[in-house]
C-alpha positions as CSV (number, residue, x, y, z in Angstrom):
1,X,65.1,51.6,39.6
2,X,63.8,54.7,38.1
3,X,66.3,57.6,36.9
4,X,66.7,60.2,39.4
5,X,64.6,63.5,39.2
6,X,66.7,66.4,37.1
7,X,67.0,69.3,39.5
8,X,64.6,72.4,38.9
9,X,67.0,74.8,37.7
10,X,66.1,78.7,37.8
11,X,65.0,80.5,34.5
12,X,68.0,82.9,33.9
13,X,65.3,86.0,33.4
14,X,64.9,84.9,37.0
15,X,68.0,86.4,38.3
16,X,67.6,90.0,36.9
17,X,64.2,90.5,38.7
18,X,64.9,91.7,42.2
19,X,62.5,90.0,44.7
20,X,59.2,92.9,45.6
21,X,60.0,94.3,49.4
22,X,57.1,95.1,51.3
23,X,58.1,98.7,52.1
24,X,56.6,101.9,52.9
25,X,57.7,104.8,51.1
26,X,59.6,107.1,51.5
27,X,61.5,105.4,54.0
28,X,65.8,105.4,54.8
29,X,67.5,102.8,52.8
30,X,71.2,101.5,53.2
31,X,73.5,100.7,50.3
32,X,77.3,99.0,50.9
33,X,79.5,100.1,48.0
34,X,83.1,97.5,47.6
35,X,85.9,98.7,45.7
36,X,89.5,99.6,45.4
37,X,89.2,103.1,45.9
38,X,87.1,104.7,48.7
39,X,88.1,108.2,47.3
40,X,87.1,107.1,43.6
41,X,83.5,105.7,45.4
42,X,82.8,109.1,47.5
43,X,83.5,111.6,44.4
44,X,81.4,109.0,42.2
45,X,78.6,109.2,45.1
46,X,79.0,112.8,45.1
47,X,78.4,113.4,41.0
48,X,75.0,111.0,41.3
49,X,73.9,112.3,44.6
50,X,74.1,116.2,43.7
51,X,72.1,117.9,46.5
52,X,70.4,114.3,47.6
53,X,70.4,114.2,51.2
54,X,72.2,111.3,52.7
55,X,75.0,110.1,55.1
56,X,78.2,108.4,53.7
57,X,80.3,106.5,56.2
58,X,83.6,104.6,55.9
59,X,83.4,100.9,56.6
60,X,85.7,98.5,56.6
61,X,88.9,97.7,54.6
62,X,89.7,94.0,53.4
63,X,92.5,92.4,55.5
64,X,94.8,92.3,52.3
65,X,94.0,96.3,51.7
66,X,92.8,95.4,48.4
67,X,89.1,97.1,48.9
68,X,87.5,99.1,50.8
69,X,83.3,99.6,51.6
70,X,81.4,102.7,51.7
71,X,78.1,102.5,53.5
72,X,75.5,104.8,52.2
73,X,72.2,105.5,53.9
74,X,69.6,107.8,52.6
75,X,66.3,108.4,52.0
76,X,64.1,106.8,48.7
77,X,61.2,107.9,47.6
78,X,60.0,104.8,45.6
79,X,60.4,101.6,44.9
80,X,61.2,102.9,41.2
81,X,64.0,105.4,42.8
82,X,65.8,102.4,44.9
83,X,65.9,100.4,42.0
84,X,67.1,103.1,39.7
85,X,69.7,104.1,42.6
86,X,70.9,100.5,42.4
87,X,71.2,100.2,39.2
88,X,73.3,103.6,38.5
89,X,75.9,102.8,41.3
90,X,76.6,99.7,40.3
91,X,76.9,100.2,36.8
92,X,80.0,102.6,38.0
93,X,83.3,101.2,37.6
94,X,84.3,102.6,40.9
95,X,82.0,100.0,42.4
96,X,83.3,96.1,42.3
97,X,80.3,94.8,44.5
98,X,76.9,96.5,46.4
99,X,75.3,95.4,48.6
């Protein structure tokens, strides 16, 4: 009986490369921000954003009150800027999880 087959395990430099979307730009784009403050989120969102045109709305609240989600939908210009977006929101510590 031969040994079973070691499973084919991801490289780790594969999990920092997100996946290319197939996207024409500029186009709207949605971003879901999770943390414990919405307040903390909206003023972070407003210091990044400056003038950038966009909608914020309040989503929903975790059933222990513990977080809170902030959708944010606005327009990107490149793939470069939605990557870049993604990258300065969640490197904010307002912002436990985005989605």
């Amino acid at each position: 009986m031969s040994a079973p087959e070691e499973p084919i395990l991801p490289n780790s430099d594969d999990h920092d490369e997100q996946p290319e979307l197939d996207l024409a730009y500029p186009c709207q784009w949605g971003y879901r921000l999770i943390g414990p403050d919405g307040d903390e989120i909206q003023r972070m969102l407003a210091a990044v954003l400056g003038n950038r045109p966009h909608q914020i709305t309040i989503g929903q609240t975790s059933s222990g009150g513990k977080y809170v989600s902030i959708n944010l939908q606005l327009e990107v210009k490149s793939e470069e800027d939605r990557k870049s977006l993604f990258q300065t929101l969640s490197l904010s510590p307002a912002v436990k999880v985005i989605l």
